[in-house]
PDB file of N, H, CA, C and O in Angstrom:
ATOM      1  N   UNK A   1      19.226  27.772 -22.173  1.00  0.00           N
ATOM      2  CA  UNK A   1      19.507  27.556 -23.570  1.00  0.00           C
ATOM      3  C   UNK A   1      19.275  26.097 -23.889  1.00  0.00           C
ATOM      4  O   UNK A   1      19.863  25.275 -23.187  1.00  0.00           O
ATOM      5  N   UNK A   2      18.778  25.832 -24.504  1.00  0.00           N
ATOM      6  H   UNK A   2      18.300  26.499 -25.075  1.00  0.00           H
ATOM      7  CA  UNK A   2      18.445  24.408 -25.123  1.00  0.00           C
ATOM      8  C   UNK A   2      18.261  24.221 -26.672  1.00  0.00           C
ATOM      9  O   UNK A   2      17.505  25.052 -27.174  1.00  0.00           O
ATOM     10  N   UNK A   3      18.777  23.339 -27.486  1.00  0.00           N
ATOM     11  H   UNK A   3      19.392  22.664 -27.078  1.00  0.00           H
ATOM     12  CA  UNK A   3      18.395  23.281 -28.416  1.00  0.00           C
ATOM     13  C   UNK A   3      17.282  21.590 -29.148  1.00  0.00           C
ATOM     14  O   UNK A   3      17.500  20.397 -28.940  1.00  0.00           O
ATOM     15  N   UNK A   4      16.377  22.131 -29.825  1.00  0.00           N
ATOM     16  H   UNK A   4      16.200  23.101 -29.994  1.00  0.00           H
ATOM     17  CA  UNK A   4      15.357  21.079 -30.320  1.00  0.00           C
ATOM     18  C   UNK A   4      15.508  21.404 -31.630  1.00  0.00           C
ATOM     19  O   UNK A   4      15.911  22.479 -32.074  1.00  0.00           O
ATOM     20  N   UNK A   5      15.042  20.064 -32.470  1.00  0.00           N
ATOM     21  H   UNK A   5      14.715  19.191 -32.110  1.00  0.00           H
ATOM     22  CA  UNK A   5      15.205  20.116 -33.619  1.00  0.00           C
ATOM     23  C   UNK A   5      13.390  19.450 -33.816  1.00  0.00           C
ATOM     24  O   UNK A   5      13.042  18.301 -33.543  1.00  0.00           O
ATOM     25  N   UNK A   6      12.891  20.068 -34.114  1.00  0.00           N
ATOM     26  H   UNK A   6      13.174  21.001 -34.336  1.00  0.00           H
ATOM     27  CA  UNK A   6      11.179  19.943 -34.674  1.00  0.00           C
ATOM     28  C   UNK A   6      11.452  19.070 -35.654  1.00  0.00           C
ATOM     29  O   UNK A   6      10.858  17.995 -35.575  1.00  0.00           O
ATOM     30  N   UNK A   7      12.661  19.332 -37.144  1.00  0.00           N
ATOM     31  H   UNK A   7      13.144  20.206 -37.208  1.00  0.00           H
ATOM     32  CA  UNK A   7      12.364  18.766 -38.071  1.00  0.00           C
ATOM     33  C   UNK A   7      14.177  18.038 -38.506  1.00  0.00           C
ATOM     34  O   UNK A   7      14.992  18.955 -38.403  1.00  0.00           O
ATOM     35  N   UNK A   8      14.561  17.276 -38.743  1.00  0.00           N
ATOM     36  H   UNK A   8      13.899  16.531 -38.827  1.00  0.00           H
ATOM     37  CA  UNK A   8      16.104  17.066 -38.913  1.00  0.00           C
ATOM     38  C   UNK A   8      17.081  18.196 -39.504  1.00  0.00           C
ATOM     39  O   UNK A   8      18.253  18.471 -39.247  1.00  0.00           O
ATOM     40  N   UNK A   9      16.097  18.774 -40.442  1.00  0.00           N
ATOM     41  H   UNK A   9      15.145  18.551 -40.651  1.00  0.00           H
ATOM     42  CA  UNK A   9      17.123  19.701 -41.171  1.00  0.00           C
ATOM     43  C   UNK A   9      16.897  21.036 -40.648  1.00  0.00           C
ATOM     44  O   UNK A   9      17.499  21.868 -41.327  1.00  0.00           O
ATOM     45  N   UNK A  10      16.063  21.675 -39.417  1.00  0.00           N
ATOM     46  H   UNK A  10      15.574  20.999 -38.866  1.00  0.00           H
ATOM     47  CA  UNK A  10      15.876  22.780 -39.118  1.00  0.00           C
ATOM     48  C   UNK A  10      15.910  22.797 -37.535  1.00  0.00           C
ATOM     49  O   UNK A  10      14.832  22.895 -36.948  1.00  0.00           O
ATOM     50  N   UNK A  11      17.295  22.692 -36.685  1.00  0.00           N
ATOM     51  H   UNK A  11      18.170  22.612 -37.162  1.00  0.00           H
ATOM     52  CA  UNK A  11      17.605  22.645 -35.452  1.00  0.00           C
ATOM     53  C   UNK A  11      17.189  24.197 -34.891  1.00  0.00           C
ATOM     54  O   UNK A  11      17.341  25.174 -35.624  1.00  0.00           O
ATOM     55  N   UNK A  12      16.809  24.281 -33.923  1.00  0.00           N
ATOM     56  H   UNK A  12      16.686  23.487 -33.328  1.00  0.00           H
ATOM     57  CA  UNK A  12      15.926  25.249 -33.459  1.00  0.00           C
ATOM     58  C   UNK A  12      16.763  25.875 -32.214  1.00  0.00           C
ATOM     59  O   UNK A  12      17.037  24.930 -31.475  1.00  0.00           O
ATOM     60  N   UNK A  13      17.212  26.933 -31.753  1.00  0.00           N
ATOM     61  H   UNK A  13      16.990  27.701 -32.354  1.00  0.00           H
ATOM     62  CA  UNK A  13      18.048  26.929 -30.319  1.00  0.00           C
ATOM     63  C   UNK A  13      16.813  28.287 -29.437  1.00  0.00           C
ATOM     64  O   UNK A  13      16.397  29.351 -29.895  1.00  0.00           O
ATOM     65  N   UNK A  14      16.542  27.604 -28.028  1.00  0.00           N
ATOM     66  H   UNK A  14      16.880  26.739 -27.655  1.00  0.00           H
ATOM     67  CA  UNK A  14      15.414  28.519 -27.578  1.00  0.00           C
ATOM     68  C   UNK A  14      16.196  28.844 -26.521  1.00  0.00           C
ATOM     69  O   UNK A  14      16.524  27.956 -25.734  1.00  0.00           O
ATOM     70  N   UNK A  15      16.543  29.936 -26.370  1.00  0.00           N
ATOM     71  H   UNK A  15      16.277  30.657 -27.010  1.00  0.00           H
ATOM     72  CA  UNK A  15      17.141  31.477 -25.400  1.00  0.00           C
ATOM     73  C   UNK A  15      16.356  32.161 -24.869  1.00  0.00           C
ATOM     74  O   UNK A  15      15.817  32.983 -25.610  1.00  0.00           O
ATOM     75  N   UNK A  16      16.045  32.158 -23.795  1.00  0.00           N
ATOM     76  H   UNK A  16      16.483  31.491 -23.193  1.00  0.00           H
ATOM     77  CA  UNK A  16      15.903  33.484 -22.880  1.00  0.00           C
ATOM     78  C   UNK A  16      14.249  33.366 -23.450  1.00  0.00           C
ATOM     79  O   UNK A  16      13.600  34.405 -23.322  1.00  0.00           O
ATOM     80  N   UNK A  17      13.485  32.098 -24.104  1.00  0.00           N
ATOM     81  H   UNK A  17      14.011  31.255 -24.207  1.00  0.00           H
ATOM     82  CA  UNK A  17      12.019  32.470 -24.215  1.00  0.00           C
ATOM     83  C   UNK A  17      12.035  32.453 -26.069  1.00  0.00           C
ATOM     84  O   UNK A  17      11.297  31.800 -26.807  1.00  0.00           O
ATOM     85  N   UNK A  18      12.599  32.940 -26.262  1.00  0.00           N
ATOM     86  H   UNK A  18      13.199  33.471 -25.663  1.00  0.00           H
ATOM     87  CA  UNK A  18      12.612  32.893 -27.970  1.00  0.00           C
ATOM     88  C   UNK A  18      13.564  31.958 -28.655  1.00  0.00           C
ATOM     89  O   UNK A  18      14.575  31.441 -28.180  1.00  0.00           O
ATOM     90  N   UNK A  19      13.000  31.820 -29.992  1.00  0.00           N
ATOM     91  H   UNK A  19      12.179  32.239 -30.378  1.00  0.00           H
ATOM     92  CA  UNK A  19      13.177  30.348 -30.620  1.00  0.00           C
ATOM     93  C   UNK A  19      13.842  31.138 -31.860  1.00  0.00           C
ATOM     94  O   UNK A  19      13.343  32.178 -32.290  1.00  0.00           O
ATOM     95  N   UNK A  20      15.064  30.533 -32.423  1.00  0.00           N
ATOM     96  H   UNK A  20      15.470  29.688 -32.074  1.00  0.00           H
ATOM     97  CA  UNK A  20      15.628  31.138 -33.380  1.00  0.00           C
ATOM     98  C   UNK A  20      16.233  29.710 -34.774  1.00  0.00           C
ATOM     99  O   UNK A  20      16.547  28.542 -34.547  1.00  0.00           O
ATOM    100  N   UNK A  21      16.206  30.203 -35.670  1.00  0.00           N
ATOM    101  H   UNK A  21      15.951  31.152 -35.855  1.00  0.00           H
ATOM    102  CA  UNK A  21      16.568  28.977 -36.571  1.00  0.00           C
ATOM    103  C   UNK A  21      18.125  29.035 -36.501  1.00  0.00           C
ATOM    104  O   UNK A  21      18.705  30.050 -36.886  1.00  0.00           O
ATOM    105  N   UNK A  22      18.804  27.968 -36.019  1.00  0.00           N
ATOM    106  H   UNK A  22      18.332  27.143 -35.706  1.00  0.00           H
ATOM    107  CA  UNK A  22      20.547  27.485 -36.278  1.00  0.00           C
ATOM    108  C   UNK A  22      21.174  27.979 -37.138  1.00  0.00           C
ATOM    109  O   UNK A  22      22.269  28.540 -37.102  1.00  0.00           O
ATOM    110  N   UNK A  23      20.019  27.652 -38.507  1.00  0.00           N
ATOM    111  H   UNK A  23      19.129  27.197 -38.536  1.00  0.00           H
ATOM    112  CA  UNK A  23      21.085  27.431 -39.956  1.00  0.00           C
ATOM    113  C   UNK A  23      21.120  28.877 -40.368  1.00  0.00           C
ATOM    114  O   UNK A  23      21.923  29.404 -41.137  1.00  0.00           O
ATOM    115  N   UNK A  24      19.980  29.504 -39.642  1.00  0.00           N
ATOM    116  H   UNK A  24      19.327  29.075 -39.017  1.00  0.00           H
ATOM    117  CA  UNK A  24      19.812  30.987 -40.041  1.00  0.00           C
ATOM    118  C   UNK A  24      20.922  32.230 -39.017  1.00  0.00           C
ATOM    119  O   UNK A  24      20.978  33.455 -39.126  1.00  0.00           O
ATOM    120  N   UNK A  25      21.564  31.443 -38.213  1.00  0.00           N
ATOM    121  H   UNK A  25      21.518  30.448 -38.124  1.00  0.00           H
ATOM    122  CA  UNK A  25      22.337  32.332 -37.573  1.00  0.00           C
ATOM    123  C   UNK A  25      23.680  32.521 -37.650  1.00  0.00           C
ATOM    124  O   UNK A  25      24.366  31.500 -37.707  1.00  0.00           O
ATOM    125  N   UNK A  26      24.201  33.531 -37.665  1.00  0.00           N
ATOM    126  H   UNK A  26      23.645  34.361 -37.618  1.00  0.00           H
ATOM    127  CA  UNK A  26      25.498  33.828 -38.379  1.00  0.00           C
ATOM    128  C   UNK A  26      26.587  32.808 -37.616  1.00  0.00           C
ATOM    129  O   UNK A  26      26.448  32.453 -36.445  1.00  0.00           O
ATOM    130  N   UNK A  27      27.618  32.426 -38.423  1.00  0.00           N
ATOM    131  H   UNK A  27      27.731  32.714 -39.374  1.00  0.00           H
ATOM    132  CA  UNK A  27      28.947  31.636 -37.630  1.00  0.00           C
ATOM    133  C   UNK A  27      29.345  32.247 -36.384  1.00  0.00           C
ATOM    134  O   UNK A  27      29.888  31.719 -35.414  1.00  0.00           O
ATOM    135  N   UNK A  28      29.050  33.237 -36.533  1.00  0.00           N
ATOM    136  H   UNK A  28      28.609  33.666 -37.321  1.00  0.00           H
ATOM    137  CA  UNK A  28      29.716  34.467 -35.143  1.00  0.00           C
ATOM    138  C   UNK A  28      29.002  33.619 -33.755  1.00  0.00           C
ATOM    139  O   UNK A  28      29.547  32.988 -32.849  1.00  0.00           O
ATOM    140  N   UNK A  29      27.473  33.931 -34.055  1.00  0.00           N
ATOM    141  H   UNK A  29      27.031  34.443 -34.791  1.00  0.00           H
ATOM    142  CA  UNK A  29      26.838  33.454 -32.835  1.00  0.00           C
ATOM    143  C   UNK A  29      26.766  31.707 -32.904  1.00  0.00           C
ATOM    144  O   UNK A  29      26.613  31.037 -31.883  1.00  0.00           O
ATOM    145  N   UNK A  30      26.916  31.041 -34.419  1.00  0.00           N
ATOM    146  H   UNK A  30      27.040  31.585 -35.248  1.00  0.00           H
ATOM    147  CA  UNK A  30      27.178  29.302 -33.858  1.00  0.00           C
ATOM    148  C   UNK A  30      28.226  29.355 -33.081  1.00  0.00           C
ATOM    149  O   UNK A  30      28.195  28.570 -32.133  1.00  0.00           O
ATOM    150  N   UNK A  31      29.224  30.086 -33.184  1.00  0.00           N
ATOM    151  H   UNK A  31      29.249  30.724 -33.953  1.00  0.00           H
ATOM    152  CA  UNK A  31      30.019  30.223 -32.547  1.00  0.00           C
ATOM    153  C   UNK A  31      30.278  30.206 -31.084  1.00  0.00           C
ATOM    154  O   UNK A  31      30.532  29.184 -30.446  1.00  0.00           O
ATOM    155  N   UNK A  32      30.175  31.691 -30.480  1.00  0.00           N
ATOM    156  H   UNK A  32      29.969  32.521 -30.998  1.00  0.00           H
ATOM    157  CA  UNK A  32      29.133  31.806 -29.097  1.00  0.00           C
ATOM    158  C   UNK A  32      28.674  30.446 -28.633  1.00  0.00           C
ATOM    159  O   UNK A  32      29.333  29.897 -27.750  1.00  0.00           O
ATOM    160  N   UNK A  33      27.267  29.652 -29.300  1.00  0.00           N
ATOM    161  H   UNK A  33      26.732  30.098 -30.017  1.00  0.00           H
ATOM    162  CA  UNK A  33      26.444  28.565 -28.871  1.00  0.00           C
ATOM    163  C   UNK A  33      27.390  27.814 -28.301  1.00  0.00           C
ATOM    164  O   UNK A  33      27.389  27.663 -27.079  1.00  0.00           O
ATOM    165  N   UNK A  34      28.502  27.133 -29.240  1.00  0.00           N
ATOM    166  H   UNK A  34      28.503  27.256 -30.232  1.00  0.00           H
ATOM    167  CA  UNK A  34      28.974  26.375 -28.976  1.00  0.00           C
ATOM    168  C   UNK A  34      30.406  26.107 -28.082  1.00  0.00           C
ATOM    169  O   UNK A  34      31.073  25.097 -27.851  1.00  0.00           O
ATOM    170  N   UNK A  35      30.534  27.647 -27.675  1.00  0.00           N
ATOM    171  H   UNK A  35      29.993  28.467 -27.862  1.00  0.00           H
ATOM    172  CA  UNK A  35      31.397  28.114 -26.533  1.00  0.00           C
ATOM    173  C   UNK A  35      30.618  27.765 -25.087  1.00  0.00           C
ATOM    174  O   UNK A  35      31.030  27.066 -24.162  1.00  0.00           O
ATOM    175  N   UNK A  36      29.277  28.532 -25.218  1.00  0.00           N
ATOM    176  H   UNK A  36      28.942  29.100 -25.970  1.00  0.00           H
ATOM    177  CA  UNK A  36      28.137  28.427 -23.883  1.00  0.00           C
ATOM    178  C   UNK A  36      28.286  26.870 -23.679  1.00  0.00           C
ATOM    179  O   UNK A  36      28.474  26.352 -22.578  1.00  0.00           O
ATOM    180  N   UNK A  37      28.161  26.068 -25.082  1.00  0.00           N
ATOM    181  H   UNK A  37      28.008  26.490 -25.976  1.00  0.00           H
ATOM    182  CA  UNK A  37      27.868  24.424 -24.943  1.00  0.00           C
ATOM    183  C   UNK A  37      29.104  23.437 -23.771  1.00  0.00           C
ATOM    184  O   UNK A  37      29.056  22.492 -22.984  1.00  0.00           O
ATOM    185  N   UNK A  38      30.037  24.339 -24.282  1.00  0.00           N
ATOM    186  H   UNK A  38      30.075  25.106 -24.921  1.00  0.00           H
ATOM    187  CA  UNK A  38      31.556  24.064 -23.864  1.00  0.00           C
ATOM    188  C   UNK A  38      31.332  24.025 -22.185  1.00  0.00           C
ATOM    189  O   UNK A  38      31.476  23.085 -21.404  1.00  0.00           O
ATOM    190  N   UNK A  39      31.003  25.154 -21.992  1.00  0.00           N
ATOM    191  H   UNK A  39      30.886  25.918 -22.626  1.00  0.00           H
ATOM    192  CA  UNK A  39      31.013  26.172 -20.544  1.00  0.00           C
ATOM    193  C   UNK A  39      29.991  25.066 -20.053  1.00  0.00           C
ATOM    194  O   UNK A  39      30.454  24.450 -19.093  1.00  0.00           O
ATOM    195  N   UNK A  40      28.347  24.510 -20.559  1.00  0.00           N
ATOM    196  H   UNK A  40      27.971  25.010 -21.339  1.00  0.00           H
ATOM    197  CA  UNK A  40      27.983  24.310 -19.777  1.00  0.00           C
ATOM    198  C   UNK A  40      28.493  23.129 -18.903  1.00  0.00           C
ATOM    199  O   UNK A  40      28.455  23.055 -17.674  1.00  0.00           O
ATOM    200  N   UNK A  41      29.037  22.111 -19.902  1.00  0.00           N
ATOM    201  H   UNK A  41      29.067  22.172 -20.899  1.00  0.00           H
ATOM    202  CA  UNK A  41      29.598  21.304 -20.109  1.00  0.00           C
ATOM    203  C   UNK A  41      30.906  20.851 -18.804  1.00  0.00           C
ATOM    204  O   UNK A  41      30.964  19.780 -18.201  1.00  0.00           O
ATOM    205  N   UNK A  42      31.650  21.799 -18.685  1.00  0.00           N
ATOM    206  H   UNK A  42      31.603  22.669 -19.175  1.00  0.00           H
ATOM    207  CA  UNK A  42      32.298  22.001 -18.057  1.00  0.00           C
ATOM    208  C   UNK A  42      31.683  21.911 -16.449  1.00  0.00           C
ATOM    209  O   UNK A  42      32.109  21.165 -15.567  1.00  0.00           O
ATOM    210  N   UNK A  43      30.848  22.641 -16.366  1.00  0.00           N
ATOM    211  H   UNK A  43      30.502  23.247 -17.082  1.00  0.00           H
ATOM    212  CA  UNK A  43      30.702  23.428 -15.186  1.00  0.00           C
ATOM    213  C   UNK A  43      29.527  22.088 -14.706  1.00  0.00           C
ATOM    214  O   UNK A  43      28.885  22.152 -13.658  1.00  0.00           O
ATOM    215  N   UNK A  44      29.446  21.221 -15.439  1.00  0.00           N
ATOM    216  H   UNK A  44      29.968  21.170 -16.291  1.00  0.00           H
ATOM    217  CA  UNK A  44      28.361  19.714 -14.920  1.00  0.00           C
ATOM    218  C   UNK A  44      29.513  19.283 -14.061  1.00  0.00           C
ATOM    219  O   UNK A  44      29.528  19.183 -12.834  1.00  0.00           O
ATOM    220  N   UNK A  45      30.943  18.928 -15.332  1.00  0.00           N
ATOM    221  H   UNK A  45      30.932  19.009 -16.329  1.00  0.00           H
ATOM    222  CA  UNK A  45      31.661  17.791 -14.836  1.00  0.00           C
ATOM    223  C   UNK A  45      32.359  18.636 -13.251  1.00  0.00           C
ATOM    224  O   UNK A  45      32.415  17.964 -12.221  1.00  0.00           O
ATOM    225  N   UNK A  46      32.778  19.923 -13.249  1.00  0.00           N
ATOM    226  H   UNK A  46      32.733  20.469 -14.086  1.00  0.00           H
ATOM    227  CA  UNK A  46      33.082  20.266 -12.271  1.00  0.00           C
ATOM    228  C   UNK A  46      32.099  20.512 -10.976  1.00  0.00           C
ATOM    229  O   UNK A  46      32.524  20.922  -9.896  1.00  0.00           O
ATOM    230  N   UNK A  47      30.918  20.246 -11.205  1.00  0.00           N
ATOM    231  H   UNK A  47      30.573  19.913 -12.083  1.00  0.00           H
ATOM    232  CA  UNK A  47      29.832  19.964 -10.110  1.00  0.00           C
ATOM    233  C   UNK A  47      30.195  18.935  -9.408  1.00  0.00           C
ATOM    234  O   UNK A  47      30.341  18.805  -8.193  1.00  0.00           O
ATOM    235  N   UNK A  48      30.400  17.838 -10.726  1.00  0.00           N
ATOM    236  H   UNK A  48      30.281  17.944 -11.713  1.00  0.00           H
ATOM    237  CA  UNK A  48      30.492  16.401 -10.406  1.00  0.00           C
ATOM    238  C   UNK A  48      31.410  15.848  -9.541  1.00  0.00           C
ATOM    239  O   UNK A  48      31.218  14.942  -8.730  1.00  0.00           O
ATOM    240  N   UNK A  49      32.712  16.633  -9.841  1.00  0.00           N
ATOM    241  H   UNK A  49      32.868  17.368 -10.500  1.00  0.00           H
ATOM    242  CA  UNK A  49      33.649  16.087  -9.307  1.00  0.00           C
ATOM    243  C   UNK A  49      33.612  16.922  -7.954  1.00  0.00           C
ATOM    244  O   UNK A  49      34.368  16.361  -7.161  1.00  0.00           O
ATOM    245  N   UNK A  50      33.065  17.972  -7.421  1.00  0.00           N
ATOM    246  H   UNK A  50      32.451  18.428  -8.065  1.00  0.00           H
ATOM    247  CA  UNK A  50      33.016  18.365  -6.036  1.00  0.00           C
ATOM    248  C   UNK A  50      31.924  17.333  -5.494  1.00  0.00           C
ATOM    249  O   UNK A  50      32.262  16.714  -4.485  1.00  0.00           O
ATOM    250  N   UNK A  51      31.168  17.170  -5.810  1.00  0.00           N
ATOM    251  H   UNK A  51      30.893  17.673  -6.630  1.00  0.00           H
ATOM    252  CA  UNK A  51      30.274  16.093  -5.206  1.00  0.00           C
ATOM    253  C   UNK A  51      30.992  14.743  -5.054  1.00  0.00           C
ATOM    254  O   UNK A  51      30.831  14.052  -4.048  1.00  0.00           O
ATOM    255  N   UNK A  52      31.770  14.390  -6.050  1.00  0.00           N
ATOM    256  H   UNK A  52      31.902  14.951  -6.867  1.00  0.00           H
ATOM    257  CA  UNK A  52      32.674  13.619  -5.447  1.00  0.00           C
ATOM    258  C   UNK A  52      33.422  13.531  -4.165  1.00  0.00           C
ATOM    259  O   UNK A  52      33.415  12.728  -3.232  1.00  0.00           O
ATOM    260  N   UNK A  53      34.028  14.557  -4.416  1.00  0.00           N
ATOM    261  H   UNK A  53      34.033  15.209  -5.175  1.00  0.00           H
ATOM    262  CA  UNK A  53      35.331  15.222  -3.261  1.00  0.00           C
ATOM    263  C   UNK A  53      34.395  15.501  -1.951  1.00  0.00           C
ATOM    264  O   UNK A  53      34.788  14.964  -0.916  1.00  0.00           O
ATOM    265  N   UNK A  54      33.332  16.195  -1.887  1.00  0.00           N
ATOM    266  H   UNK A  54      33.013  16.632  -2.728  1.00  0.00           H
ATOM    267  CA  UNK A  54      32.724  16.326  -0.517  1.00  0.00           C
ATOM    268  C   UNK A  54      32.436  14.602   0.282  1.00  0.00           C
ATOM    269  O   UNK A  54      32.722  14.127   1.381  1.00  0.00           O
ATOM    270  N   UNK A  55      31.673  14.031  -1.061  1.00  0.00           N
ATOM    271  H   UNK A  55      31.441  14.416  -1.954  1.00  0.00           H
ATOM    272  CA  UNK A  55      31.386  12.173  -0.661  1.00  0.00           C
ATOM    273  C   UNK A  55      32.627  11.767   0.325  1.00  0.00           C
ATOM    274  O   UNK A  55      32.619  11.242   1.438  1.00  0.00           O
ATOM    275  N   UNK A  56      34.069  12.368  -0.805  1.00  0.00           N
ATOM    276  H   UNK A  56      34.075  12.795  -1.709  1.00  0.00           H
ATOM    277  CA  UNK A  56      35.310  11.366  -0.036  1.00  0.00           C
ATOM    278  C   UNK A  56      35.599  11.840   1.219  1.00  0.00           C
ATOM    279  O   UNK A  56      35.929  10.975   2.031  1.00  0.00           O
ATOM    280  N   UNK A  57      35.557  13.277   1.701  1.00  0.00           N
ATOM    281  H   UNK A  57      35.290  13.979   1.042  1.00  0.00           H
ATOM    282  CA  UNK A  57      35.525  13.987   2.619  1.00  0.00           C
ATOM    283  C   UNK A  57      34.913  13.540   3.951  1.00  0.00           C
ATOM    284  O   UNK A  57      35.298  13.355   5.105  1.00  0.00           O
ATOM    285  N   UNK A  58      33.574  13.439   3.117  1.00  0.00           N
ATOM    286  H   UNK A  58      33.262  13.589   2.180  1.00  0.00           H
ATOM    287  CA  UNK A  58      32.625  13.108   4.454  1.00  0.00           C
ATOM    288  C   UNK A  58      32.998  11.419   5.397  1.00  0.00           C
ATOM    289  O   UNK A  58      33.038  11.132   6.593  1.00  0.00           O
ATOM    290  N   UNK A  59      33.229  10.561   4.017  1.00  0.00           N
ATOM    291  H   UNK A  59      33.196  10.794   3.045  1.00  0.00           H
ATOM    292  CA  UNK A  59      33.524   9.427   4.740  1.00  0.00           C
ATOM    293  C   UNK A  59      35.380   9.130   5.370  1.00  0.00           C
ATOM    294  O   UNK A  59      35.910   8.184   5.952  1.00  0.00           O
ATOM    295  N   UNK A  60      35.781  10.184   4.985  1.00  0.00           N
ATOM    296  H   UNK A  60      35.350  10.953   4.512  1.00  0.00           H
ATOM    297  CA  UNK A  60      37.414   9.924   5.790  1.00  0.00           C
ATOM    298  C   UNK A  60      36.981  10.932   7.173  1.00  0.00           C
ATOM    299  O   UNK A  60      36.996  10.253   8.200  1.00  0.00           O
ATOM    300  N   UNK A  61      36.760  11.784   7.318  1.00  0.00           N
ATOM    301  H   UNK A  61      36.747  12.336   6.485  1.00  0.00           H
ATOM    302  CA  UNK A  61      36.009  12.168   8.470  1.00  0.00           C
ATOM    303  C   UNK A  61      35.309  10.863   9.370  1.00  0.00           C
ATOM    304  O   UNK A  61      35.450  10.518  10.544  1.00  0.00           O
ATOM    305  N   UNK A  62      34.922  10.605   8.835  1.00  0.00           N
ATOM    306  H   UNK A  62      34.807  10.885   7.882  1.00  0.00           H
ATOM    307  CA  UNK A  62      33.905   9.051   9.608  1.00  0.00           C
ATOM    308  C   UNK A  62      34.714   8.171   9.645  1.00  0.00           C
ATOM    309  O   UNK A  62      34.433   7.280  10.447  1.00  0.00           O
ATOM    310  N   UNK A  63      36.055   7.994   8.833  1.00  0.00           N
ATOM    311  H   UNK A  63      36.283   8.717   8.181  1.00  0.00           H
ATOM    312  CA  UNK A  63      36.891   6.750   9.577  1.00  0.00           C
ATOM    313  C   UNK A  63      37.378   7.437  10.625  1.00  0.00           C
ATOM    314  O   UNK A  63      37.395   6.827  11.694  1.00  0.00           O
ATOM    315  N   UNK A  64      37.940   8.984  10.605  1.00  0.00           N
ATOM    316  H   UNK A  64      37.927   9.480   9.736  1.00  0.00           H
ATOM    317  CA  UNK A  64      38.937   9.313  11.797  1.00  0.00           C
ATOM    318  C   UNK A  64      37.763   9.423  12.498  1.00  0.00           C
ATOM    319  O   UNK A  64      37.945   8.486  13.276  1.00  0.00           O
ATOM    320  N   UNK A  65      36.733   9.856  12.789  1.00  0.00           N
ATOM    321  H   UNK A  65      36.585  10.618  12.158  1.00  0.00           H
ATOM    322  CA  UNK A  65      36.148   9.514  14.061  1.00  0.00           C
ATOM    323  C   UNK A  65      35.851   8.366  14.862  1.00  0.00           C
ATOM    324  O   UNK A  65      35.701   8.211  16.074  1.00  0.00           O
ATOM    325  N   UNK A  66      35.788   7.340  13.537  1.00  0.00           N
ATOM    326  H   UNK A  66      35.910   7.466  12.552  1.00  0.00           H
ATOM    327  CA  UNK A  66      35.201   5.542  14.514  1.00  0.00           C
ATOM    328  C   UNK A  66      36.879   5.733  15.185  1.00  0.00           C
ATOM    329  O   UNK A  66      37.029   5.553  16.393  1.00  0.00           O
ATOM    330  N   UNK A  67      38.429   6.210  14.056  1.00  0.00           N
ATOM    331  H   UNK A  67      38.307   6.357  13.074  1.00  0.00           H
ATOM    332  CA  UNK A  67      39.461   5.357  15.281  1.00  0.00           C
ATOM    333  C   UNK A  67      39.660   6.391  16.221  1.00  0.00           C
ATOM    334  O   UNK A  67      40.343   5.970  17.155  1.00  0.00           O
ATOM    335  N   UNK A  68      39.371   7.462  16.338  1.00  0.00           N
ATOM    336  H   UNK A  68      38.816   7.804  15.579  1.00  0.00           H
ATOM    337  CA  UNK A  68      39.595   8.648  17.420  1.00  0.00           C
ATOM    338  C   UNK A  68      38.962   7.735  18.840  1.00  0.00           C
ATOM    339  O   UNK A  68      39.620   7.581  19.869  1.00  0.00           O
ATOM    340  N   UNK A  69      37.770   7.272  18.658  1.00  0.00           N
ATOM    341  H   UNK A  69      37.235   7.397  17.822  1.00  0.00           H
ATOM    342  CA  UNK A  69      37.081   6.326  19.329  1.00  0.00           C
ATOM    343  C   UNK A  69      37.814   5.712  19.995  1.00  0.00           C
ATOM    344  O   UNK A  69      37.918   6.010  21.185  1.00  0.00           O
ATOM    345  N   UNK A  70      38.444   4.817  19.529  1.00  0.00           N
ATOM    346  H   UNK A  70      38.360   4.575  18.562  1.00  0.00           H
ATOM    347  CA  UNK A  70      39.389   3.539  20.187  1.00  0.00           C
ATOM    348  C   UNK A  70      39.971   4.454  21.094  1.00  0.00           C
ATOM    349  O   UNK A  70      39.750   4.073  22.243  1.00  0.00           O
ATOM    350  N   UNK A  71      40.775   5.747  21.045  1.00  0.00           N
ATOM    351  H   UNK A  71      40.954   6.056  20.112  1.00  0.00           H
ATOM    352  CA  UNK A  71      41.683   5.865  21.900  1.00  0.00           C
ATOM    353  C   UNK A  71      41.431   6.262  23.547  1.00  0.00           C
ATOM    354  O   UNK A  71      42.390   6.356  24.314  1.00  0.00           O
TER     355      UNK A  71
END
C-alpha cells in the first residue's frame, strides 16, 4: 500500500496493483487506510526495537564470555 499524490489536490492510494482516488473513497475505507497506516507504523517501531534488544543481547553475551574467561 503506498500512497502518491501526482497532483496536490488528488492523493492517489495504490493497493494490491490498482490506483484509486482518496477524495473519491468513502470515510469507511479512509478509514481502514488509516488504521493499515497505524498498523504499519507500529509494526516498523516494533521491528526496531527487537533489533535493538537482540544488539543488547548479543553484546552482554560477549561481556559474560570475555569475564567467564578470567576464571
Amino acid at each position: 500500500m503506498s500512497e502518491n499524490t501526482n497532483d496536490s489536490s488528488k492523493p492517489v492510494l495504490t493497493f494490491e496493483g490498482k490506483k484509486y482516488l482518496i477524495n473519491e473513497l468513502s470515510d469507511d475505507i479512509k478509514e481502514s487506510i488509516k488504521g493499515l497506516q497505524i498498523a504499519e507504523t507500529q509494526l516498523k517501531m516494533h521491528e526496531d526495537t527487537l533489533k535493538l534488544l537482540s544488539i543488547s543481547r548479543n553484546s552482554l553475551a560477549n561481556q559474560l564470555r570475555e569475564k567467564l574467561k578470567n576464571l
